[in-house]
Residue frames relative to the residue before (quaternion, step in Angstrom):
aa qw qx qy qz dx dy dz
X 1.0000 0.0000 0.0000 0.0000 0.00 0.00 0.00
X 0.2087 -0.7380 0.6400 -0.0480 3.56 -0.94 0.91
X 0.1366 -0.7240 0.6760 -0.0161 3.54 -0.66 1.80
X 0.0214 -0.7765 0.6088 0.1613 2.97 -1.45 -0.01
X 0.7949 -0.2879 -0.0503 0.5317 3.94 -1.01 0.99
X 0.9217 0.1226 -0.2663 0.2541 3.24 0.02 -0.44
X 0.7414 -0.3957 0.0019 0.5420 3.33 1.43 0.98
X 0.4306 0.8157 -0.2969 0.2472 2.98 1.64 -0.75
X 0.2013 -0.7440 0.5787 0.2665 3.72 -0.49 0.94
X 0.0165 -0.8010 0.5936 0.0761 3.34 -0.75 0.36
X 0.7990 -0.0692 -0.1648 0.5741 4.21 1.00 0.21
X 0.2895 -0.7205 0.6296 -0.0270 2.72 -1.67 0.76
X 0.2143 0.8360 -0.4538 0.2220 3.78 -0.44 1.06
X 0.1039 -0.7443 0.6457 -0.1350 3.45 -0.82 1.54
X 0.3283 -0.6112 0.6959 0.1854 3.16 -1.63 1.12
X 0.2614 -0.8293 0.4650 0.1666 3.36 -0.30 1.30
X 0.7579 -0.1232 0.0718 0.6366 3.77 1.88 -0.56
X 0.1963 -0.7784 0.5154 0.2998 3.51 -1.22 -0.19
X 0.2521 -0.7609 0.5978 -0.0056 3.40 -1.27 0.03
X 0.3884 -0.6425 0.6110 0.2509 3.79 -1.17 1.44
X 0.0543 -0.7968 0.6015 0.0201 3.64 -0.49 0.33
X 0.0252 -0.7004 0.7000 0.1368 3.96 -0.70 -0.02
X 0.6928 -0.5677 0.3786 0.2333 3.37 -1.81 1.14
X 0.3540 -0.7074 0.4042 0.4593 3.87 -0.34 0.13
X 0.9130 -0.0758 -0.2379 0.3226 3.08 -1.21 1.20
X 0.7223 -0.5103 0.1481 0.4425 3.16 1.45 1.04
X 0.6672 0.5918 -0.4193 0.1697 3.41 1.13 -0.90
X 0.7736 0.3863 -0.3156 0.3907 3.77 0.18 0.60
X 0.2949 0.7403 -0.4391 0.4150 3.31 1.70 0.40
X 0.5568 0.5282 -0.4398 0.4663 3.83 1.34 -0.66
X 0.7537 0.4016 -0.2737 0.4424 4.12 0.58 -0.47
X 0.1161 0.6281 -0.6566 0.4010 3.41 1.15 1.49
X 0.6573 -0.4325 0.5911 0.1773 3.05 -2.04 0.47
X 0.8311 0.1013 0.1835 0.5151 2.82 0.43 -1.84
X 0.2820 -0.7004 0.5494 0.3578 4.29 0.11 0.44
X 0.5966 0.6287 -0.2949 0.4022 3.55 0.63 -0.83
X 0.6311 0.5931 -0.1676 0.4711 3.70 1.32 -1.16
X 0.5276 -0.7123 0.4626 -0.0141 3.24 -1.16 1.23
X 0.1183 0.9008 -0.3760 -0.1822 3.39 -0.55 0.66
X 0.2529 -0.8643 0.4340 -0.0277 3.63 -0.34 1.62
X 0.1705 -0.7999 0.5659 0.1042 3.87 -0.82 1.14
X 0.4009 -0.6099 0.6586 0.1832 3.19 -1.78 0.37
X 0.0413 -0.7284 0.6739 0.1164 3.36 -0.66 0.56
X 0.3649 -0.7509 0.5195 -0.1822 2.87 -0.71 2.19
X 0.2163 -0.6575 0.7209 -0.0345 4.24 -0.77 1.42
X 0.2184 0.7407 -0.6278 0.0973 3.57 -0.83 0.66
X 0.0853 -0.7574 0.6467 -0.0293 3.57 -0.72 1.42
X 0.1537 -0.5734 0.7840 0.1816 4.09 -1.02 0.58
X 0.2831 -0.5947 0.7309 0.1788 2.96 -1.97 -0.16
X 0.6581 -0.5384 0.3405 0.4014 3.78 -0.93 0.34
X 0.3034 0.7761 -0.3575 0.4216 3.40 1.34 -0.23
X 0.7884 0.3208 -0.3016 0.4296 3.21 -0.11 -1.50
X 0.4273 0.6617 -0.5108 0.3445 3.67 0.56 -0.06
X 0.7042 0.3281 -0.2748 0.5665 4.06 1.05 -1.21
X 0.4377 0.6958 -0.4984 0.2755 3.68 0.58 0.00
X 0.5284 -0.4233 0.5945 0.4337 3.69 -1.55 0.43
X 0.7457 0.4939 -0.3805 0.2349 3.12 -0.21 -1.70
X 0.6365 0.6775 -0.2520 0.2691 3.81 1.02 -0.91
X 0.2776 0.7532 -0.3288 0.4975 2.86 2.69 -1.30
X 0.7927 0.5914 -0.1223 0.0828 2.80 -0.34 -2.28
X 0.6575 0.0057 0.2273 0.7183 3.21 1.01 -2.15
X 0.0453 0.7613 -0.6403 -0.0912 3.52 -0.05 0.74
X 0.7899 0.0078 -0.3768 0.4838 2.73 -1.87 2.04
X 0.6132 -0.6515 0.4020 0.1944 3.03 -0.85 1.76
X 0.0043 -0.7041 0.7097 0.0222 4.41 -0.67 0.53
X 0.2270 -0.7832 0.5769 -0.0479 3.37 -0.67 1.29
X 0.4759 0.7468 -0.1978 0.4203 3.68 1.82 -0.52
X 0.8534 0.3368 -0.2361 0.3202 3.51 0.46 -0.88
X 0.7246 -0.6478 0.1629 0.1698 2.47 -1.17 1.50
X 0.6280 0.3613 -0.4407 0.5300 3.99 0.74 -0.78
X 0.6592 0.5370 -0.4657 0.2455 3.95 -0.01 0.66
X 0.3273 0.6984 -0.1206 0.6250 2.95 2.49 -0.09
X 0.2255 0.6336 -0.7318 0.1103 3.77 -0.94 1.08
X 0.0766 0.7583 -0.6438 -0.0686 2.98 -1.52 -0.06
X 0.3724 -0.7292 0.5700 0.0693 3.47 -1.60 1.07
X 0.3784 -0.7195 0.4746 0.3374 3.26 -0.90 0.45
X 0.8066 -0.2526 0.2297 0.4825 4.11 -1.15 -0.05
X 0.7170 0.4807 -0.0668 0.5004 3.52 1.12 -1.08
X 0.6270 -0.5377 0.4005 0.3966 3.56 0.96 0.09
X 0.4952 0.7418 -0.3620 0.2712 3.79 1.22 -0.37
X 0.1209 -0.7725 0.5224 0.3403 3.61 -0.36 0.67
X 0.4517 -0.6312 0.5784 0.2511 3.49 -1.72 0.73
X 0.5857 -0.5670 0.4378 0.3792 3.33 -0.97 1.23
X 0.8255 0.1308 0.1523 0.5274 3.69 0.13 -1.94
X 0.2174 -0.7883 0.5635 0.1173 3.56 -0.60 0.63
X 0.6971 0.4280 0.0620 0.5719 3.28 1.15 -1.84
X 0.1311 0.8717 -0.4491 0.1456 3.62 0.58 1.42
X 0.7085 -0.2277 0.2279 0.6279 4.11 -0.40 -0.20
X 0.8171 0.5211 -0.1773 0.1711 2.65 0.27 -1.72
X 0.5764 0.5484 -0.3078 0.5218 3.22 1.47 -1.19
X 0.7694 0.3250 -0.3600 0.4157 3.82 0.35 -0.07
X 0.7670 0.3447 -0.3230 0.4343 3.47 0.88 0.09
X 0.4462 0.6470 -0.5050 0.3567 3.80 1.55 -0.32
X 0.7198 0.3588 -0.3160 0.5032 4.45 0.10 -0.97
X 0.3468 -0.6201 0.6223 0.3285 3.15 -1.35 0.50
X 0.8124 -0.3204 0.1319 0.4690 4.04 -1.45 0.51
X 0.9266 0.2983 0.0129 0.2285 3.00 0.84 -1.44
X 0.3645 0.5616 -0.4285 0.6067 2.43 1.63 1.94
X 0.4431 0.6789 -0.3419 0.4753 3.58 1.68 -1.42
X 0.4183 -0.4758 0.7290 0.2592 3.34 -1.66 0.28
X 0.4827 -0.6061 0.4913 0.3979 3.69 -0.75 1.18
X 0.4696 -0.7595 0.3395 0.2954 3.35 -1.43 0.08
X 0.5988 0.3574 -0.1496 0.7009 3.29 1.84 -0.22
X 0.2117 0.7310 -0.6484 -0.0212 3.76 -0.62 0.63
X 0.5411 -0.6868 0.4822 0.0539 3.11 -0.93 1.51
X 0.4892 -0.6858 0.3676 0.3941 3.88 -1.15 0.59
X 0.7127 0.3204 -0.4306 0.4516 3.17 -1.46 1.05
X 0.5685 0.5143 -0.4921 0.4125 3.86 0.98 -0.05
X 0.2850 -0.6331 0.6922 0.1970 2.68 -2.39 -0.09
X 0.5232 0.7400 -0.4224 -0.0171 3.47 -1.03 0.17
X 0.5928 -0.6449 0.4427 0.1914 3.17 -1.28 0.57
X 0.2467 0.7865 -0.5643 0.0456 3.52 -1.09 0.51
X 0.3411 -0.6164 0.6009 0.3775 3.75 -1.11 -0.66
X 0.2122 -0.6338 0.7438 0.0012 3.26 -1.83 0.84
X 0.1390 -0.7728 0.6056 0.1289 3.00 -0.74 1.60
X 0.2945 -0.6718 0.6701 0.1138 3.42 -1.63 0.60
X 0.3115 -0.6410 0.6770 0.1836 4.02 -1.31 1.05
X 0.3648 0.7698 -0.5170 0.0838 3.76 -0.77 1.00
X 0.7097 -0.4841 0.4064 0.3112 3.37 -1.32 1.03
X 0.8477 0.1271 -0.0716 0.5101 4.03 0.18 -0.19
X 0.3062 -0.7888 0.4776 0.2364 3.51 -1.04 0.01
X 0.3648 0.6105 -0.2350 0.6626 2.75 1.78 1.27
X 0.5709 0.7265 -0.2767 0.2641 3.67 -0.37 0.56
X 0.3527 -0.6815 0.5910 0.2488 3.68 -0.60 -0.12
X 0.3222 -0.5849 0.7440 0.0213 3.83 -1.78 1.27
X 0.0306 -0.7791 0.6254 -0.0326 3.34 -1.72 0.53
X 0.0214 0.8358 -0.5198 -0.1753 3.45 -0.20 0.87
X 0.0840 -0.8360 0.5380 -0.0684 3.39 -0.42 0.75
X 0.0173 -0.8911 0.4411 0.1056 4.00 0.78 1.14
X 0.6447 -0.5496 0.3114 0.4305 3.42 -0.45 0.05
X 0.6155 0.4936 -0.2221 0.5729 3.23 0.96 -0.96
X 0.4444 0.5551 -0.5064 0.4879 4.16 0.27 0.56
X 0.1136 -0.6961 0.6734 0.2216 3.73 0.30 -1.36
X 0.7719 -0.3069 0.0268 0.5561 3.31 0.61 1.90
X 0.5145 0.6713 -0.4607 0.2691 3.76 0.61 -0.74
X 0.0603 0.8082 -0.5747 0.1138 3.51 -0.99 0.18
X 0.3741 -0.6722 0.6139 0.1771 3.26 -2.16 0.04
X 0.1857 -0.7868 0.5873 0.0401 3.90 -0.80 0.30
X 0.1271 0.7735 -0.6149 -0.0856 3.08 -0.50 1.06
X 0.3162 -0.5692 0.6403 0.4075 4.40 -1.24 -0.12
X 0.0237 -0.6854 0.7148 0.1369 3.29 -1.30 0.54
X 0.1298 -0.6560 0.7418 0.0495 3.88 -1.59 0.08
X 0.3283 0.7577 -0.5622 0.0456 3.02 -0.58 0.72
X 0.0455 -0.8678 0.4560 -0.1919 3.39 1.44 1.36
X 0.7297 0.4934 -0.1604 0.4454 3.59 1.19 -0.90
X 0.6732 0.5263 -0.2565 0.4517 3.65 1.37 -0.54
X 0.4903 -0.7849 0.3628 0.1094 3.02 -0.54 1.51
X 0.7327 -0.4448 0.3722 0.3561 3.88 1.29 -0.62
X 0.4694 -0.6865 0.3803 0.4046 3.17 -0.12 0.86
């Protein structure tokens, strides 16, 4: 949940699960970082409230983008930080209508996946937006058991 000055909730958002997924028919698997490297999604619930409409932050970036990538870290199983989490690929491997939209505006709802490029199938996400002043979420994912999209 995400207040803002004057208590006002204005979003809400849960990673409801993850998942190893692979691009369809491969064609962008060549703009991995790493060939060796895994790609794994969040499936991502995001509610605004009308609020965010009186917000600064709306000034700023109108309609709320929960997608981009330098708010995104990730560690590996071991505590390792991953250089890049949010790589080409993760924005061009789903087609739209899977993606979490990229702008969701106040009073919406929706649902998507965010894919993430990482070193283990083991590991730990962070959103951390700029506009927090360091604040943030943390989520562990495992998806050692999922077989691929």
């Amino acid at each position: 949940m995400i207040e803002y000055e004057n208590d006002s909730v204005w979003m809400e958002f849960s990673i409801e699960g993850f998942q190893r997924i692979e691009c369809p028919d491969n064609w962008s698997e060549s703009l991995m970082d790493d060939p060796e490297n895994y790609l794994v999604a969040a499936d991502l619930s995001v509610s605004t409230t009308p609020a965010m409409a009186e917000t600064e932050m709306n000034e700023i970036i109108p309609g709320f983008t929960v997608s981009f990538g330098s708010n995104w870290l990730g560690f590996t199983g071991d505590g390792k930080r991953i250089n890049e989490i949010r790589t080409p690929v993760t924005y061009n491997c789903l087609d739209g209508s899977e993606e979490l939209p990229w702008e969701i505006g106040p009073g919406e709802e929706a649902r998507g996946l965010v894919v993430f490029e990482v070193p283990d199938l083991q590991g730990e996400v962070v959103y951390r937006p700029w506009y927090l002043d360091g604040g943030g979420w943390s989520w562990e994912f495992d998806v050692t058991q999922s077989s691929g999209a």
